[in-house]
N, C-alpha and C positions, 0 to 999 in steps of 0.2 A: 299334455292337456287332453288328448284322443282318451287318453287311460283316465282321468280324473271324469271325464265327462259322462263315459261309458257305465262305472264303476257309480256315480254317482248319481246316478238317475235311473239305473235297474230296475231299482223297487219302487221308483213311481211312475206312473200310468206312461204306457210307451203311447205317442201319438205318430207311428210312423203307419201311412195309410196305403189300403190295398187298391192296387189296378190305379189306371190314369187315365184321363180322357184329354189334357191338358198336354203343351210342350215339356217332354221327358226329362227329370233331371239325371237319373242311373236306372240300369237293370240289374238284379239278380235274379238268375235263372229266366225262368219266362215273367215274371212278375216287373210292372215297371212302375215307377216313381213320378211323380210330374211334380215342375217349381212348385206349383201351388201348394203342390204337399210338403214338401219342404217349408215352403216359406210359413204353413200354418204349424210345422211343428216348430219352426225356431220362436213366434209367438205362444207357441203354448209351453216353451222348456223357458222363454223370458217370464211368464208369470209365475212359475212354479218354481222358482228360485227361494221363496222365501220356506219349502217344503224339505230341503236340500240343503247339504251344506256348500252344494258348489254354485259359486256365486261369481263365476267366471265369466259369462256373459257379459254382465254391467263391467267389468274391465276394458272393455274395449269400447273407446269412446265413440260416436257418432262421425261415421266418415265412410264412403262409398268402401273404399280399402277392407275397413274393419268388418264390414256387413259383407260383404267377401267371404272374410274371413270363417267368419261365423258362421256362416251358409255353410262352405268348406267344413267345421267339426261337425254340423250338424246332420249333413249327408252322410257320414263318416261314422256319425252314431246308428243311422237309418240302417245305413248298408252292413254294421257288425248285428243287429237287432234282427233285421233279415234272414241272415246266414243261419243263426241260430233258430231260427222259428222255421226257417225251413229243414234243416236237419230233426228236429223234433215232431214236427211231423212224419219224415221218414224211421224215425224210432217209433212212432204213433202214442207220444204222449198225449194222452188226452184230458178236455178240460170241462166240467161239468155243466149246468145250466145254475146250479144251487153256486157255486165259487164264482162264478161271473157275476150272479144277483148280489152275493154277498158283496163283493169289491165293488159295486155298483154303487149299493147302499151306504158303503165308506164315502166314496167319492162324493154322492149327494149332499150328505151330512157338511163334508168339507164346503162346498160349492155355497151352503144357507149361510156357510159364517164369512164369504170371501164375495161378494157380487161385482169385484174386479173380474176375478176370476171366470168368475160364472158368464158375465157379461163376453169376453176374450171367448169365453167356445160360443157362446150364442151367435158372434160376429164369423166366427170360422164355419160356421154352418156344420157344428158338432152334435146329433141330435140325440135320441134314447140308443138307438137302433146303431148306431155309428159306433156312439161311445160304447157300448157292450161288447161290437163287435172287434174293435179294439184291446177291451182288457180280455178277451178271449184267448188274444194273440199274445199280448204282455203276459199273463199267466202261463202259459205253454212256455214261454221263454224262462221266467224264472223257476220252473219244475223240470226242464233239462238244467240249468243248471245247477238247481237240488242235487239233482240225481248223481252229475258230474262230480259233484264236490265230496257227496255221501262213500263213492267210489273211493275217495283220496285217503290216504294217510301221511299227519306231517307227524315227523320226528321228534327228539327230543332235541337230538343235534341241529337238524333244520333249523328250529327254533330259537338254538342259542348262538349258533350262526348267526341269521338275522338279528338278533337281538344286539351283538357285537359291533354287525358292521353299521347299524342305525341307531343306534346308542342315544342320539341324539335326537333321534324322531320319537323318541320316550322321555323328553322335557316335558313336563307338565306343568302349563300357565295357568294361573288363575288372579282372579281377583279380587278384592272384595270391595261391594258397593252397595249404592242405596238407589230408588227408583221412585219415579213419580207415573200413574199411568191414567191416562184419563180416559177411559174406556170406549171403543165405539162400537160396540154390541148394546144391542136391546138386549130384554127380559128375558129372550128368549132364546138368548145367544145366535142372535142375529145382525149383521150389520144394518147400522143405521143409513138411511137415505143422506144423499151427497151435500143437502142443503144439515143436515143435523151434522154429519160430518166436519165441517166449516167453522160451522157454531163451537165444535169441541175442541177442533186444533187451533182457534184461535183463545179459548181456553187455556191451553196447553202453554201456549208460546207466553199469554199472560203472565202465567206461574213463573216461567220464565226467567222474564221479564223481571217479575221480581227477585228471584232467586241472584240476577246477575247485579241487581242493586242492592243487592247486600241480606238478603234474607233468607232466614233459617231453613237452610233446607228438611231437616227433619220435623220442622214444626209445620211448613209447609204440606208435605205429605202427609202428616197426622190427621190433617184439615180437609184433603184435596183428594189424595189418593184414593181411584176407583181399585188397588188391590188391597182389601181389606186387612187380607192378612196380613203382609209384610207395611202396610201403611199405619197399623197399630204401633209398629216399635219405628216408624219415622223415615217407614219405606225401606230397612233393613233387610237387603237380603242374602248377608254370610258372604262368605269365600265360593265362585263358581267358577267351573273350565268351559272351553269353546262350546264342548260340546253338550253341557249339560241342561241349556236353554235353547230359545228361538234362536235361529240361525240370523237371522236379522238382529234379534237384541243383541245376543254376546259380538256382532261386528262391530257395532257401536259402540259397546263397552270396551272393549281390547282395544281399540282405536286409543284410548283415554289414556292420559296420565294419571298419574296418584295426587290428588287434589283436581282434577277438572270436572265438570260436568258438560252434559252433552247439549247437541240444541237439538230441541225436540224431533222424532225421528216417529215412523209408523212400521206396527206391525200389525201379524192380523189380531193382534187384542184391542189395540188402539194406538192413539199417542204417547209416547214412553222420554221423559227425562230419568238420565242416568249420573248420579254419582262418584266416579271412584276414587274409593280413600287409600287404597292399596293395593301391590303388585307382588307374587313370588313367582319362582321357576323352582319344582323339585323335579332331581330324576326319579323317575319310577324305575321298580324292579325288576326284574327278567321276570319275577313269579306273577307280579304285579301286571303285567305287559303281555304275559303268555297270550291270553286269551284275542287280544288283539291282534299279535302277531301270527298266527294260526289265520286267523280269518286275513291278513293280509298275505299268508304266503298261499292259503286256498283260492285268495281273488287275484294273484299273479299266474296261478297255473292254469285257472279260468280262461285268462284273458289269451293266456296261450294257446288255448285252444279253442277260440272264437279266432284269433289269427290264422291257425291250421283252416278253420273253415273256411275259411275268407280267401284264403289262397288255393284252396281246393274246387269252389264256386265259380259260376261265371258271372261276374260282377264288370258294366261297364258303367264307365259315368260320359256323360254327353256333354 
């Protein structure tokens, strides 16, 4: 799980925060951690779930134990994110004032269409100044690891190796289905206020409603659907894999049988009923697969050596 978590949240905004004034949760090197910093990154890696395919957090249900637990991967992602930013500093990778604005300006943009989100760092006390000096950090981490990877060459044997012994981790699911979405952005691709929100998903649930007494669903969508495009042929939208959509919609879709539809569900476009009419498994090809597998046996030799740091660091936890 330490590896999925790691691996799966690299490339979005690391929120593990500098220096502590608070009871210490770990040290690496002279640098130290406090709960509070912790406990504001596992709030900010539970809202960012829907950005990620790792959606392992919400598994573990509500219980002193599990929130344990979570603390536990979470320090555990801090402390490898650590080691590397600190090692890149001693290479003295360095990172601009123009790529922190830029990533800045990403994360903004995200924040106008999410005001969950946005709300969650206003309450953590995540400000301009905070947040910059963060993706500062998260960028220097991901350009050693550039750098790390750029060094590497994988094989052709490597490759078919892997490809042999996971054979089966190159099952490719898909589905095909139809969608209802009833939108909760303004004009402006902004989220609407929490009382217009209300107003929609009780919308949503309506269509529903009807759909489960018996009505067409594609005639439904033709009528309903805030996706224009796909709501023209009756919410129609083809054959799709895990990963080819919102991480949130295709869970809720793969959940599904061939004939069920969903009960209505949120992402950040809106409320989304789903249809599905069908299910295949193909394997893919080694030639097909290559490209994946490279990036998985470069993020296994990665990970290998964020462990070498990690055990080379003085790292305690409290």
């Amino acid at each position: 799980m330490k590896k999925v978590l790691y691996l799966g949240l690299v490339m979005v905004l690391c929120f593990s925060m500098i220096g502590c004034s608070n009871s210490n949760a770990f040290k690496v090197g002279e640098t130290e951690f406090s709960n509070e910093e912790v406990d504001k990154v596992k709030s900010i890696l539970t809202a960012t779930q829907s950005y990620t395919d790792a959606n392992y957090l919400a598994q573990f249900k509500e219980s002193k134990d599990n929130d344990d637990k979570i603390k536990q991967e979470v320090i555990s992602y801090m402390i490898d994110n650590e080691v590397v930013y600190q090692q890149a500093q001693k290479e003295k990778i360095k990172v601009t004032d123009d790529e922190v604005n830029q990533k800045y300006s990403q994360i903004e943009k995200m924040l106008d269409t999410n005001q969950e989100y946005k709300k969650l760092l206003d309450d953590a006390g995540v400000d301009e100044d905070y947040l910059k000096e963060t993706i500062k950090k998260d960028l220097a981490v991901q350009k050693y690891r550039e750098n790390f990877e750029q060094d590497l060459k994988v094989t052709d044997k490597e490759v078919e190796k892997y490809y042999k012994e996971h054979k089966d981790d190159f099952k490719e699911e898909s589905v095909e289905a139809y969608h209802i979405l009833v939108s909760t952005l303004d004009d402006n691709n902004k989220t609407v206020d929490d009382s217009k929100k209300e107003e929609l998903k009780s919308k949503a649930e309506s269509l529903l409603k009807e759909i489960r007494n018996g009505g067409d669903f594609e005639k439904i969508a033709k009528e309903n659907s805030d996706d224009k495009s796909s709501g023209k042929k009756g919410g129609y939208l083809g054959y799709f894999t895990k990963d080819s959509k919102n991480a949130q919609f295709t869970k809720e879709a793969f959940k599904l049988e061939k004939g069920q539809v969903s009960s209505v569900f949120e992402t950040p476009f809106g409320y989304e009923i789903v249809k599905v009419t069908n299910k295949k498994t193909e394997q893919k090809s080694l030639e097909d697969s290559r490209e994946e597998i490279v990036n998985r046996i470069l993020a296994d030799k990665y990970l290998d050596q964020v462990n070498s740091l990690r055990e080379k660091s003085d790292v305690q936890r409290f």
